[in-house]
N, C-alpha and C positions, 0 to 999 in steps of 0.2 A: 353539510354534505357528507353523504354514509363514503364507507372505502371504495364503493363499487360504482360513484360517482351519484348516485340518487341523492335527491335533494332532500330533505329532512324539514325545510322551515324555519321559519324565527323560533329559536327557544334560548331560555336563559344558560349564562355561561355554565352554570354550576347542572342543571340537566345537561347538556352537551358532553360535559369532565365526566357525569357519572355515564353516559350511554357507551363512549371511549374506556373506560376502564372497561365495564363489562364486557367489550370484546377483547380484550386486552391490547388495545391499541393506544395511538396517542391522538390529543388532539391540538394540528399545529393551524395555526391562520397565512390562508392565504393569499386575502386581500384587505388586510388591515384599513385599506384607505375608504372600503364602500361603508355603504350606511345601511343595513348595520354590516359592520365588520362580517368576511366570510371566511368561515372553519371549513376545516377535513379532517375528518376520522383517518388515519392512516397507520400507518410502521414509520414511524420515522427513520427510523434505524437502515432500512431495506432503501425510502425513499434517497437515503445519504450518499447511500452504495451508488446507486441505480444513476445517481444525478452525475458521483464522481465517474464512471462510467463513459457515461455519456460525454463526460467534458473531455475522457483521455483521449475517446476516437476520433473527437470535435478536430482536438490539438493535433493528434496524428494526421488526420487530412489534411491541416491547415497548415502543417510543416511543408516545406520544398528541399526536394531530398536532394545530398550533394553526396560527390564524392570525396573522402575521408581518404588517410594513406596512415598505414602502419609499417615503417620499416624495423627490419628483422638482420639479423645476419646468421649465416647457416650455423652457427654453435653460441646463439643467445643464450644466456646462463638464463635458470629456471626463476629469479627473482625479476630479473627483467623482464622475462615474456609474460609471466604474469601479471606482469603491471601493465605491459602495451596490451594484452589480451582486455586487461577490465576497460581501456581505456575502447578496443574496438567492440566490444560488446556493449558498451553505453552509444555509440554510435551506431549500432543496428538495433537498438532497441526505440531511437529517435528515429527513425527511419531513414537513417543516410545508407548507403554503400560504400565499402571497404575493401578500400586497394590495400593487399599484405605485399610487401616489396623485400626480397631479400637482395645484397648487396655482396658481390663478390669479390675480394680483393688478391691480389698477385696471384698465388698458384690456388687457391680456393676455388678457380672456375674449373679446374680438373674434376672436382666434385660436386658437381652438381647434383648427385644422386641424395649426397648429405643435406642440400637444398632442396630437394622435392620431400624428403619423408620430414623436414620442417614446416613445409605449409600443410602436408596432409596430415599434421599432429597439429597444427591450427585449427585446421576445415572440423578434424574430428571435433577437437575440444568447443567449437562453436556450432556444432550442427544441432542443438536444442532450438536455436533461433535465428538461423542463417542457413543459404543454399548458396552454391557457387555456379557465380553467372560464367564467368570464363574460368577453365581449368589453368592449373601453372604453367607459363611458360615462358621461355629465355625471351631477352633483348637485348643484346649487348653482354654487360657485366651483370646483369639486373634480371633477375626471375620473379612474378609476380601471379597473384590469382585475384581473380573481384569476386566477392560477396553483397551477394543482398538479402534484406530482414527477411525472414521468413513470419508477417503479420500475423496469421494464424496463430502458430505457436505463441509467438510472443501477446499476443492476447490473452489467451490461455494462462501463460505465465502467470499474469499484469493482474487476472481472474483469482487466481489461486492465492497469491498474493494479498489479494483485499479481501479475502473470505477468510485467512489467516490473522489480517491485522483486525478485523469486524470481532472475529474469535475470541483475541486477545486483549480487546480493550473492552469486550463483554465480561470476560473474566477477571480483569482487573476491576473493573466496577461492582462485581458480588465483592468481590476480595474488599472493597475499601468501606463497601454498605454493611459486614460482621465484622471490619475492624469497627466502624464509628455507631454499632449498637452493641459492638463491646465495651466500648471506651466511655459509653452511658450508662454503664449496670454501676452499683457502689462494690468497693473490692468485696470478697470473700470475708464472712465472716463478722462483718461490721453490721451496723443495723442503726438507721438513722429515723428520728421520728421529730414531727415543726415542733420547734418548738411556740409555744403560748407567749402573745404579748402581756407582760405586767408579772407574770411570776417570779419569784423570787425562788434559786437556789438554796435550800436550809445548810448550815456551813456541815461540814465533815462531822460524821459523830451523833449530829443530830436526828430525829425524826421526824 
């Protein structure tokens, strides 16, 4: 079967390999079990992509999205919010939604002002892949915003990301294919020739 889905015919493997090279393609099987075995000329490479893809949206739909809670306090030092931020960013990239809860204790609720420019330095630092469903606001001792994925983006992301990883394990593969026909040349400078069975060496000196 050509790339374009045309059917091609019974032919031998080794014509099949050469028809796939000459387009620069591959040639992978894929129905090993008929009689005779069925090929595709394809990209495998592209095919990889394309399939992983497909399985990430499979899984995003198949997910059921819950709500998540990150609590915060209005003067979270920078190494903790960064750690609840990765942890609320992996949860809107699964497609859950995210309650950020700040917590206000004794005279803390006088400022509340210190509590809303802490979620809208959240909202910021997350609006690559996130939108806010309800805006901040009080309960009690308790100020809070909901977030949900913004899918789009985050596809996008998810896109760029695997056209990056495709990139780099393209490139690591020349990289390993001119280290391993370097590492077949003989070093510099030497020069090796078979030797003959049965000759004899004439000792030093000799001719």
């Amino acid at each position: 079967m050509d790339e374009d889905g045309t059917q091609l015919g019974v032919m031998t493997p080794f014509d099949a390999v050469q028809r796939a090279v000459e387009k620069g393609l591959d040639l992978v099987e894929v129905a090993p079990g008929a009689n005779p075995p069925v090929c595709r000329i394809m990209d495998y490479g592209k095919y990889k992509y394309e399939l992983k893809k497909k399985q990430a949206v499979s899984k995003q739909k198949a997910h059921a999205a819950t709500m998540k809670e990150v609590k915060l306090r209005p003067r979270t030092d920078e190494h903790d919010l960064d750690f609840k931020l990765k942890n609320a960013r992996r949860f809107l990239v699964e497609g859950d939604k995210v309650k950020v809860t700040l917590m206000f204790r004794g005279r803390e609720i006088v400022h509340t002002s210190i509590g809303r420019e802490q979620l809208d330095r959240v909202k910021e630092m997350l609006a690559d892949i996130a939108a806010v469903e309800n805006p901040p606001r009080m309960d009690g001792r308790f100020m809070s915003m909901i977030l949900v994925p913004n899918r789009e983006a985050i596809q996008r992301l998810e896109r760029a990301r695997a056209q990056q990883e495709k990139a780099e394990a393209a490139m690591d593969s020349g990289a390993a294919g001119v280290q391993q026909a370097g590492s077949d040349a003989p070093p510099a400078g030497t020069h090796t020739e078979p030797a003959e069975t049965g000759d004899e060496i004439p000792p030093t000196g000799e001719s």
